[in-house]
MARBA-3410 file (N, C-alpha, C, O; in Angstrom, 1 decimal):
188
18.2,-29.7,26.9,17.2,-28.8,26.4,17.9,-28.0,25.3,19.0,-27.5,25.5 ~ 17.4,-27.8,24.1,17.3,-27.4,22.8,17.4,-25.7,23.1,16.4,-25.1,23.4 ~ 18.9,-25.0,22.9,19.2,-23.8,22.9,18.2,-23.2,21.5,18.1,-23.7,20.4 ~ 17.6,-22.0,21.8,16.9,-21.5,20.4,17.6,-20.5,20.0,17.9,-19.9,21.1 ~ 18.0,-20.0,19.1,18.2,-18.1,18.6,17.3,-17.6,19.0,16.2,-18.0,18.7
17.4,-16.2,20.0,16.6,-15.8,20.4,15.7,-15.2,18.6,14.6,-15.5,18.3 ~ 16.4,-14.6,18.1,16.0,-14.3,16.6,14.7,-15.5,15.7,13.8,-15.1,15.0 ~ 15.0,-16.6,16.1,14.1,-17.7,15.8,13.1,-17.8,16.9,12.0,-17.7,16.4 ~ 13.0,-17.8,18.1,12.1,-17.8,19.2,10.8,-17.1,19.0,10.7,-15.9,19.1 ~ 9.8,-18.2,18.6,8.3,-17.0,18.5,7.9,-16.4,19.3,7.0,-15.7,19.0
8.4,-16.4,20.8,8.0,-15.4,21.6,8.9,-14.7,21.4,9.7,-14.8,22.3 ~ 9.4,-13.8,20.5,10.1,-12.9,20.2,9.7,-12.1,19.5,9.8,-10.9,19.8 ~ 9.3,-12.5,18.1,8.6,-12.1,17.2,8.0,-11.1,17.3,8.4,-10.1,16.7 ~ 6.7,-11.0,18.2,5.5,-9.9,18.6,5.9,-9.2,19.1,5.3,-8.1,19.0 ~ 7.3,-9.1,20.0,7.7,-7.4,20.8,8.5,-7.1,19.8,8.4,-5.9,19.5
9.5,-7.9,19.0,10.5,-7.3,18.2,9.5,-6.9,16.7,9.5,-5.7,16.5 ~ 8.9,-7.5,16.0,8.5,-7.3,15.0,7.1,-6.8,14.4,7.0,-6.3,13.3 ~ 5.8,-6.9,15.7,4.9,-6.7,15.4,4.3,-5.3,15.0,3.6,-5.1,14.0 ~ 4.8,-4.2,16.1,4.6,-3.2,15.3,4.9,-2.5,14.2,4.1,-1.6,13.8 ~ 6.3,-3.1,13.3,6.3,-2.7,12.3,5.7,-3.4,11.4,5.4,-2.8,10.4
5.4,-4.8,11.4,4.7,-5.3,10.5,3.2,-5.0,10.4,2.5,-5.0,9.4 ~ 2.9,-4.7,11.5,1.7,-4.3,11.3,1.4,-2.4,10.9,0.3,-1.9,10.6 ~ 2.4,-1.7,11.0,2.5,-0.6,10.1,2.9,-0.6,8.6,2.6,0.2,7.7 ~ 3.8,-2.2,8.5,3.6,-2.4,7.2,2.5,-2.9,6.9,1.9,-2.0,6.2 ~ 1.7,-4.0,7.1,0.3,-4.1,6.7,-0.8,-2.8,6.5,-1.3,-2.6,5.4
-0.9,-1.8,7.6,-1.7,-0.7,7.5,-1.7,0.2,6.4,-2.6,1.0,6.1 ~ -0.5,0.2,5.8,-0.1,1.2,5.1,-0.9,0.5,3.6,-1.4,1.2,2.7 ~ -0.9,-0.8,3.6,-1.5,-1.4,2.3,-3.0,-1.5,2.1,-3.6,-1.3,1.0 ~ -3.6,-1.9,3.3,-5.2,-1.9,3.5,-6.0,-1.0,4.4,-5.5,-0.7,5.5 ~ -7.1,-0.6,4.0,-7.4,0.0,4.7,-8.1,-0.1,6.8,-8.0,0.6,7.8
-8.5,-1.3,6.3,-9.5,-1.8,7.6,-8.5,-1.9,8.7,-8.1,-3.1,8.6 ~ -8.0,-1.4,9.5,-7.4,-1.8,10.9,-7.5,-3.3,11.4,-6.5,-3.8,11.7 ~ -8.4,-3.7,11.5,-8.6,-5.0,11.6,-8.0,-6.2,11.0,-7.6,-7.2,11.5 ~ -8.3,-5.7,9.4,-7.8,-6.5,8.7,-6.5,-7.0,8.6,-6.1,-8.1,8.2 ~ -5.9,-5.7,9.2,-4.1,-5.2,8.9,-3.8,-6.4,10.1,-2.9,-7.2,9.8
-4.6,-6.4,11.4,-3.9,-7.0,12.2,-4.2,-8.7,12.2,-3.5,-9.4,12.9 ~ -5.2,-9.1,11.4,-5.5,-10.8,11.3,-4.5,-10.9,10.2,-3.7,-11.8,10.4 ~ -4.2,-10.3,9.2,-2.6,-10.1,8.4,-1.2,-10.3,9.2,-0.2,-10.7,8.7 ~ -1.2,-10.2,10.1,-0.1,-9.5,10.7,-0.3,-11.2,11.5,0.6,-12.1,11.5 ~ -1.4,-11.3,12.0,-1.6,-12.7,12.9,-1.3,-13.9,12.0,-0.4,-14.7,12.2
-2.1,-13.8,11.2,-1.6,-15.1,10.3,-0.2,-15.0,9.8,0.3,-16.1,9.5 ~ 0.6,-13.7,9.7,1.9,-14.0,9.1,2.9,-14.8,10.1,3.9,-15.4,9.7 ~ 2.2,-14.4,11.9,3.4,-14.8,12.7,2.9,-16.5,12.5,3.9,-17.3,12.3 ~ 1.7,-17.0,12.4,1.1,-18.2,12.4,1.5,-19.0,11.6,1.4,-20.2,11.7 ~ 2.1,-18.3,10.5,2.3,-18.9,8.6,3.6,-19.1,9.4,3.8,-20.3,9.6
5.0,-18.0,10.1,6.1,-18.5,10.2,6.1,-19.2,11.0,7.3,-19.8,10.9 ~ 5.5,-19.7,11.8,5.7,-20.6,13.0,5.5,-22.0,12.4,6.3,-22.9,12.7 ~ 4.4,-22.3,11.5,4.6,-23.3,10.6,6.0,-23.6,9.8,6.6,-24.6,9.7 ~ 6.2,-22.9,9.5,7.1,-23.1,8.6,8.6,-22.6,9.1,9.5,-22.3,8.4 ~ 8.7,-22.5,10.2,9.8,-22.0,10.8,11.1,-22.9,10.4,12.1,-22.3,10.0
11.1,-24.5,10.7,12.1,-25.3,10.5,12.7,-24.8,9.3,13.9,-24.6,9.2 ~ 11.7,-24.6,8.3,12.2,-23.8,6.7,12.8,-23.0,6.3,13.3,-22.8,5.2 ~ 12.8,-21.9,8.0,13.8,-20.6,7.6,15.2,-21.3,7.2,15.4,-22.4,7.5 ~ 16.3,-20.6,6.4,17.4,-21.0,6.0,18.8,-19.9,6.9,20.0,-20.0,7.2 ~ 17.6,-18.9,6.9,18.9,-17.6,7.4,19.4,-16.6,6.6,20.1,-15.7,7.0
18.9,-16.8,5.5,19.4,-16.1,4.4,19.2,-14.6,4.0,19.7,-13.9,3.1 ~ 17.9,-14.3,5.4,17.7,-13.3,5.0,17.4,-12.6,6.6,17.0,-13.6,7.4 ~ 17.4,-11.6,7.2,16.8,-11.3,8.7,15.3,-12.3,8.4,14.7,-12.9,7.5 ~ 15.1,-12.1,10.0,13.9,-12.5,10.4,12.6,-12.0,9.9,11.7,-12.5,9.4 ~ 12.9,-10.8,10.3,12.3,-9.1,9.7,12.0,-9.4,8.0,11.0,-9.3,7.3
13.2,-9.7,8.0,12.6,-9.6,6.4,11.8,-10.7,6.1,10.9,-10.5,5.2 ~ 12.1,-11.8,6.7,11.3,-13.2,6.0,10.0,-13.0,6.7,9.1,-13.5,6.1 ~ 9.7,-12.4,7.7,8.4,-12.4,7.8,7.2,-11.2,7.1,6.0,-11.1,6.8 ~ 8.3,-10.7,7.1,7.7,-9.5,6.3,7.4,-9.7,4.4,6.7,-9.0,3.7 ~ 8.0,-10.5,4.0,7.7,-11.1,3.2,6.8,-12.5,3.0,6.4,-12.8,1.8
6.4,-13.1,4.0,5.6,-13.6,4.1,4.5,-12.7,4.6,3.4,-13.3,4.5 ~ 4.3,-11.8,5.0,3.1,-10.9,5.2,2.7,-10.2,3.6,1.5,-10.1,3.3 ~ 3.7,-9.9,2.7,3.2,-9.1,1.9,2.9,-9.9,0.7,2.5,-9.3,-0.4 ~ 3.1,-11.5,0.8,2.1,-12.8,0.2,0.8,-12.1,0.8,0.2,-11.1,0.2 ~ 0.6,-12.7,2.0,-0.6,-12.8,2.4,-1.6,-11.8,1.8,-2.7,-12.2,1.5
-1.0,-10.4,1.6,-1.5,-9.2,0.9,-2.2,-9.4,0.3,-3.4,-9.3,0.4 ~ -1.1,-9.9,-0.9,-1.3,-9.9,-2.3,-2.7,-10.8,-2.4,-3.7,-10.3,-2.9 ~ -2.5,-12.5,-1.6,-3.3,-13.2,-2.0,-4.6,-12.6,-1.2,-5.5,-13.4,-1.2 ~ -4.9,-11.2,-0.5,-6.5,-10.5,0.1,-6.7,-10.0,-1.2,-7.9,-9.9,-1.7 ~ -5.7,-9.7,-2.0,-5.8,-9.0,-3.0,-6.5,-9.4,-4.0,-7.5,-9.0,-4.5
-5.6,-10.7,-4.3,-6.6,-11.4,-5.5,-7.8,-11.6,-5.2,-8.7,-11.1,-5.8 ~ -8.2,-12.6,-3.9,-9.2,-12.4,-3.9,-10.7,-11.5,-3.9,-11.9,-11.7,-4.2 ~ -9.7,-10.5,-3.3,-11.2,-9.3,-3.8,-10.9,-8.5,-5.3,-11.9,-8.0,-5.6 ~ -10.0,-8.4,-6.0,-10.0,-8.4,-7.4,-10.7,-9.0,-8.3,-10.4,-9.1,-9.5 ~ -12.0,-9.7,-7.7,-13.2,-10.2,-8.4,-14.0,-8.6,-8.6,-14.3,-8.1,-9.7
-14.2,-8.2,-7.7,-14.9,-7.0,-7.5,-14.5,-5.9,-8.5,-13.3,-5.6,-8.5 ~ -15.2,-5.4,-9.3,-14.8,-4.5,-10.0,-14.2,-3.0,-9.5,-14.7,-2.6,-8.5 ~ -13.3,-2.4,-10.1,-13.4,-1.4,-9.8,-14.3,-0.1,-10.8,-14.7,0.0,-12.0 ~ -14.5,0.8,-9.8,-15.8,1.4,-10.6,-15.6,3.1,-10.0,-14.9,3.4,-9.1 ~ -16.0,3.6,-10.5,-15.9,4.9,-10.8,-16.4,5.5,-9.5,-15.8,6.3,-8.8
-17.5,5.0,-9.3,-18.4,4.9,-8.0,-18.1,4.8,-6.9,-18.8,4.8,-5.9 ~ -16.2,4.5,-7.0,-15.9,3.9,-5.5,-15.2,5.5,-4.6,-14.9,5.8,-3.5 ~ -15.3,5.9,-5.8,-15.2,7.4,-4.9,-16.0,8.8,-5.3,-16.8,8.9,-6.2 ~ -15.5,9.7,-4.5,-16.3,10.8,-5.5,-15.6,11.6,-6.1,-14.8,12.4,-5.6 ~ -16.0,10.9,-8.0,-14.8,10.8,-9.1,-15.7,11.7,-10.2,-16.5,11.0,-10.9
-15.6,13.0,-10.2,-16.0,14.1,-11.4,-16.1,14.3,-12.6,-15.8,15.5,-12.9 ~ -16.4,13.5,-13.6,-16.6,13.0,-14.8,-16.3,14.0,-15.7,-15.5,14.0,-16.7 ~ -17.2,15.1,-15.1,-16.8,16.2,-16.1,-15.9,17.3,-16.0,-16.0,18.4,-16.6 ~ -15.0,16.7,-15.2,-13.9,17.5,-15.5,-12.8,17.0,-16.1,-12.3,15.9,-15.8 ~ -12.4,17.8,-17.3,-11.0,17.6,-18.2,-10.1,18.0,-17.6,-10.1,19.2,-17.4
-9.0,17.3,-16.9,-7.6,17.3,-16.3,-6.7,17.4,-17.5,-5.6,17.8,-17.2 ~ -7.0,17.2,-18.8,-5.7,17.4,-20.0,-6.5,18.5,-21.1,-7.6,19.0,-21.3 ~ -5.5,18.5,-21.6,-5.7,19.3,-23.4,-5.5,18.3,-23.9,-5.1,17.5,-23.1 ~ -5.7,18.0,-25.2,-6.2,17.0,-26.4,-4.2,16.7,-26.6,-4.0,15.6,-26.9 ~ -3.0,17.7,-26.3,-1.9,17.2,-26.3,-1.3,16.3,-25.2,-0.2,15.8,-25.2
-2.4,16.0,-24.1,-1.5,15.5,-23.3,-1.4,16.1,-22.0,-1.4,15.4,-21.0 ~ -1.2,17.7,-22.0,-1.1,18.1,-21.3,-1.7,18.6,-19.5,-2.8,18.0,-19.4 ~ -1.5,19.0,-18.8,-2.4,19.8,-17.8,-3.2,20.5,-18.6,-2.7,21.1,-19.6 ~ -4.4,20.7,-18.2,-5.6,21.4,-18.5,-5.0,22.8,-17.6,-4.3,22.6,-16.6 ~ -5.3,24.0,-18.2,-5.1,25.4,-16.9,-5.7,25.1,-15.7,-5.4,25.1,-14.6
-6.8,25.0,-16.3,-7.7,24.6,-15.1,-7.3,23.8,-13.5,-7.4,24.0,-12.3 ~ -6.8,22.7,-14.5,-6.8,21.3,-13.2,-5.0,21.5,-12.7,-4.4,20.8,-11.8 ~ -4.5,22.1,-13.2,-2.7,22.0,-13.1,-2.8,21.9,-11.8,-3.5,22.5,-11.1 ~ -1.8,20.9,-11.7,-1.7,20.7,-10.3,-0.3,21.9,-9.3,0.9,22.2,-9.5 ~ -1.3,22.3,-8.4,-0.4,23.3,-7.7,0.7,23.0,-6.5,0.5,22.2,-5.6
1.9,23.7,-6.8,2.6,23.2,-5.5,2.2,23.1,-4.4,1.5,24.0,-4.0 ~ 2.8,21.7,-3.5,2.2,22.1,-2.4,3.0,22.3,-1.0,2.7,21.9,0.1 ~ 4.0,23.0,-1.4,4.8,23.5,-0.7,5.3,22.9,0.3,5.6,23.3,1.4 ~ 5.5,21.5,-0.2,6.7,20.6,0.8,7.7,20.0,0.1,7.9,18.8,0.2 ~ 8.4,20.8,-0.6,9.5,20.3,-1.3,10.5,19.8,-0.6,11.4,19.0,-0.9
10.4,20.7,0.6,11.6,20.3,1.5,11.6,19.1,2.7,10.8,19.4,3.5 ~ 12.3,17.8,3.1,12.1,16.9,3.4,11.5,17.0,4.6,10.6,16.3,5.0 ~ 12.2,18.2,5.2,11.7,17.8,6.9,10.1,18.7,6.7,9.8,19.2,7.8 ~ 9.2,18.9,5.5,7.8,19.2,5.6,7.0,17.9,6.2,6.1,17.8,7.0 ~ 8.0,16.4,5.1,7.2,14.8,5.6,7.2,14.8,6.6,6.4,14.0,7.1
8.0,15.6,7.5,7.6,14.9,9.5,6.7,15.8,10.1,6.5,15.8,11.3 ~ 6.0,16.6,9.3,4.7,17.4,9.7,3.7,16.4,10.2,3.1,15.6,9.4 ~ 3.4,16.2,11.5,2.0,15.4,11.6,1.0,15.4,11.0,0.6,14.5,10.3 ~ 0.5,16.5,11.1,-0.4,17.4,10.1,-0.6,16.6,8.6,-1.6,16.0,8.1 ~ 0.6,16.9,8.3,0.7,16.4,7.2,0.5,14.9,6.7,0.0,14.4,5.7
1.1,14.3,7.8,1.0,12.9,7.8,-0.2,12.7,7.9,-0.5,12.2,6.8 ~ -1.5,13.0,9.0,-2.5,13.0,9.3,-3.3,13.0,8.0,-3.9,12.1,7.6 ~ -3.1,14.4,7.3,-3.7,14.3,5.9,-3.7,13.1,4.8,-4.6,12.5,4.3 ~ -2.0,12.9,4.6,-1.8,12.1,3.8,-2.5,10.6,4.3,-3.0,9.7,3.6 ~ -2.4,10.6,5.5,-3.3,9.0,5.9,-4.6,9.0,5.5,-5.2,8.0,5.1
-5.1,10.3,5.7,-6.5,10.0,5.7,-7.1,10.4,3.7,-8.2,10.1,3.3 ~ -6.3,10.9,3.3,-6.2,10.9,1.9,-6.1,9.1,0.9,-6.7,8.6,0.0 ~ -5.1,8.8,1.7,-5.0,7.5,1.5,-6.0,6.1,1.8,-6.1,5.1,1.2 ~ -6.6,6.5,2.8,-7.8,5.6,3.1,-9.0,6.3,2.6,-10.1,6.1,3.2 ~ -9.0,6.9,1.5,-10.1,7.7,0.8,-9.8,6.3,-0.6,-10.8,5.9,-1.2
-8.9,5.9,-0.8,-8.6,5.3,-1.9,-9.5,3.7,-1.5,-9.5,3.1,-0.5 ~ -10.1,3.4,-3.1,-10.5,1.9,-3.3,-9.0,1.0,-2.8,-7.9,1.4,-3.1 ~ -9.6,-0.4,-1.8,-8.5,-1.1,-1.9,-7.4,-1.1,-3.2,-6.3,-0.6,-3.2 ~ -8.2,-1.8,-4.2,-7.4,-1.8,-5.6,-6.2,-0.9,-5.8,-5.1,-1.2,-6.0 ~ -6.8,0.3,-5.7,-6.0,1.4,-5.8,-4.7,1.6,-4.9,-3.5,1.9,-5.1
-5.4,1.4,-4.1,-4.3,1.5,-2.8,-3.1,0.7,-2.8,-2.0,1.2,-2.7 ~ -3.5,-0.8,-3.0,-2.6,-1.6,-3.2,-1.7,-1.3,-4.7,-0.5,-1.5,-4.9 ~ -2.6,-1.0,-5.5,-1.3,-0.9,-7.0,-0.5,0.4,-6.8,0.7,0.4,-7.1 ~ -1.0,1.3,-6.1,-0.2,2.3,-6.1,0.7,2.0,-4.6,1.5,3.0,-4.7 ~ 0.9,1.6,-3.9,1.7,1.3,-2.5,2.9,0.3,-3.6,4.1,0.5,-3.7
2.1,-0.7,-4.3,3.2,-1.6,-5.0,4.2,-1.0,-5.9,5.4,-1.5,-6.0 ~ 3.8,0.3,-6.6,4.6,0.7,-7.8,5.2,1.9,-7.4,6.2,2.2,-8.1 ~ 4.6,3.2,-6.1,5.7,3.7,-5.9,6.1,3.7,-4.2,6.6,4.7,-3.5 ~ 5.8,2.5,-3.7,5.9,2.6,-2.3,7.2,1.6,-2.5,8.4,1.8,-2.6 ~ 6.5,0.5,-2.4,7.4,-0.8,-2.2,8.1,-0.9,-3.9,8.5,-2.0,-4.2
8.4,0.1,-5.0,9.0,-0.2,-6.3,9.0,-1.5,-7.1,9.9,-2.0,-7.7 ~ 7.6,-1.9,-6.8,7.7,-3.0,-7.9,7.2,-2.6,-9.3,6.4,-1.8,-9.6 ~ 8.1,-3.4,-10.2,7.9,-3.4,-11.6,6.6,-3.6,-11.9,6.0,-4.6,-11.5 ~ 6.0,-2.5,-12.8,4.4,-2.7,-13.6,4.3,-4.4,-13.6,3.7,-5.1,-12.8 ~ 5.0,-4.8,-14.8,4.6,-6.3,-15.0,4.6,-7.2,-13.7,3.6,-7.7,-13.1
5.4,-7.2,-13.6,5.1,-7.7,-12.0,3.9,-8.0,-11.1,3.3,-9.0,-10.7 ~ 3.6,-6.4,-10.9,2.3,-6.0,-10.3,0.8,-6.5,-10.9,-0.1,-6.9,-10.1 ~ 0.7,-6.6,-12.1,0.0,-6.8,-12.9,-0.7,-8.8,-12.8,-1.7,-9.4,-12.6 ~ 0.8,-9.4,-13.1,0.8,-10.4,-12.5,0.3,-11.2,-10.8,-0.3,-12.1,-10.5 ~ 0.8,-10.5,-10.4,0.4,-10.4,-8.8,-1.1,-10.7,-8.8,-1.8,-11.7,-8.7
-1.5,-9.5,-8.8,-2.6,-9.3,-8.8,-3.6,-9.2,-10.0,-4.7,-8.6,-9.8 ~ -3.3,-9.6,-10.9,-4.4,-10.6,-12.1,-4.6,-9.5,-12.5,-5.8,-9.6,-12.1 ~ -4.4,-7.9,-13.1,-5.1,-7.3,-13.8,-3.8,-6.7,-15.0,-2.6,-6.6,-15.2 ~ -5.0,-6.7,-15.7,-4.5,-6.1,-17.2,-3.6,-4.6,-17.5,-4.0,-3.5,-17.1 ~ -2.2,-5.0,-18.2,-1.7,-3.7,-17.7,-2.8,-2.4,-18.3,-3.0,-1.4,-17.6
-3.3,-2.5,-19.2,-4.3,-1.2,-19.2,-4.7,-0.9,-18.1,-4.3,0.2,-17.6 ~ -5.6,-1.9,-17.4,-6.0,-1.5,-16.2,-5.2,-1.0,-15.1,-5.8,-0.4,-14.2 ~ -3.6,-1.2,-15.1,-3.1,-1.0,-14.1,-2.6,0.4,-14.1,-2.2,1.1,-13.1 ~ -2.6,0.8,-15.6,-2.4,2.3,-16.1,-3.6,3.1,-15.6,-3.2,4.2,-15.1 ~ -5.0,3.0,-15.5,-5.7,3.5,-15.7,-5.9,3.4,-14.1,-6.3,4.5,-13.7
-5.7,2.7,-13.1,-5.7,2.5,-12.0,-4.6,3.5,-11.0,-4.8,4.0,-9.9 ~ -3.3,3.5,-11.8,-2.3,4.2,-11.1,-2.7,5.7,-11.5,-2.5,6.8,-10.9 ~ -3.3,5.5,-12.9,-3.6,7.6,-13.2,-5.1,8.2,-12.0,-5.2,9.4,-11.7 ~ -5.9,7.2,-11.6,-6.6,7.7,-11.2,-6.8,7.4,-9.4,-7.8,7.5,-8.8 ~ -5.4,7.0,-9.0,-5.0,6.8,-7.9,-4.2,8.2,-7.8,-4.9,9.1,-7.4
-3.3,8.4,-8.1,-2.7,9.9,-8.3,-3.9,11.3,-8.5,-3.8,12.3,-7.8 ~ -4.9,11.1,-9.5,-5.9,12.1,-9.5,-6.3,12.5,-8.0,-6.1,13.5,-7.3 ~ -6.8,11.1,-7.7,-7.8,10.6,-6.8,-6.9,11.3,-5.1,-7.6,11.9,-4.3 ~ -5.7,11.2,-4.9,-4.8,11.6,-4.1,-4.5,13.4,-4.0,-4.6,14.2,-3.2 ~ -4.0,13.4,-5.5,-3.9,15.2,-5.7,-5.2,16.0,-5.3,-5.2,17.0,-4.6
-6.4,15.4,-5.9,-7.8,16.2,-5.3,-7.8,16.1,-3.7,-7.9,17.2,-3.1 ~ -7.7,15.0,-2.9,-7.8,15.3,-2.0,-6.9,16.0,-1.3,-7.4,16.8,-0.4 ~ -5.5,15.9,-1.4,-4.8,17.0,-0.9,-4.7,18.2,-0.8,-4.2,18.9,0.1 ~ -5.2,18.6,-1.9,-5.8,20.2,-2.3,-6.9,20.6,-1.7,-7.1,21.7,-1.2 ~ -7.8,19.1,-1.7,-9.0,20.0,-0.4,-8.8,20.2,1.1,-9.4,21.0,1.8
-7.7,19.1,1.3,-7.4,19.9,2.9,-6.6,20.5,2.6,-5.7,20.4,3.4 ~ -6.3,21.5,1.4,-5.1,22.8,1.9,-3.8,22.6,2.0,-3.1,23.3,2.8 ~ -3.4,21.4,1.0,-2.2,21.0,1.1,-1.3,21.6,0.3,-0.1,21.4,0.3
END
């Protein structure tokens, strides 16, 4: 009988790996659901391809990289869909700059008084930020988790996911907008 690494063993996988993978999935899509047929197909994708592992990297990581393919490619696929102004409630007439560039007085964004680290282990806070976060269009969510979550390079991202760096500029400015307003309305 064929000794396995317990580390290779797919009945291992789901107690050791699932819940972070599937906190890494959640954090990129919105739908709960979706996070978890993500998370299923990644253990499914490595079990195929398991003989292929080389070792080169934890387990953790190779699956977890094979999950954040699978992402990508939810991603392309719905990147047919336009994004549109409409996907949230996005205030047209308000000027956020001066003609230099600047903050508008108006819109300056106000501190929000968590400069200090252990403010992030506020539930509260968390609670907000989650639900701030699932206020965001997929699109959004995902370019912005790519560029300052997981630090991938613009070009990169752009690639990945088929859109034009204009658009990816115009996506991360109004992911940020789109984030700061809501934080401000729950009082952050």
């Amino acid at each position: 009988m064929e000794i396995i690494d317990s580390a290779l063993d797919p009945k291992q996988w789901v107690d050791t790996h699932g819940d972070y993978l599937f906190s890494f999935a959640r954090a990129r899509v919105k739908d709960v659901e979706y996070a978890k047929d993500l998370v299923q197909e990644t253990f499914l994708s490595a079990l195929a391809k398991r003989d292929g592992f080389k070792g080169q990297s934890s387990i953790r990581t190779w699956l977890t990289a094979i999950l954040k393919n699978k992402i990508i490619d939810g991603y392309r696929k719905r990147s047919i869909e336009t994004v549109s102004n409409e996907s949230v409630n996005w205030d047209t007439s308000v000027d956020f700059f001066e003609t230099n560039g600047g903050w508008s007085e108006k819109t300056r964004p106000i501190a929000f008084g968590f400069e200090d680290e252990k403010a992030l282990e506020n539930k509260d806070l968390k609670r907000i930020l989650e639900f701030c976060f699932d206020k965001l269009p997929e699109m959004w969510r995902m370019v912005f988790v790519m560029k300052h979550i997981d630090d991938e390079k613009s070009n990169h991202i752009c690639k990945e996911l088929k859109i034009t760096p204009s658009n990816f500029w115009v996506i991360i400015h109004r992911a940020k907008l789109s984030l700061r307003d809501c934080l401000q309305k729950n009082e952050i």
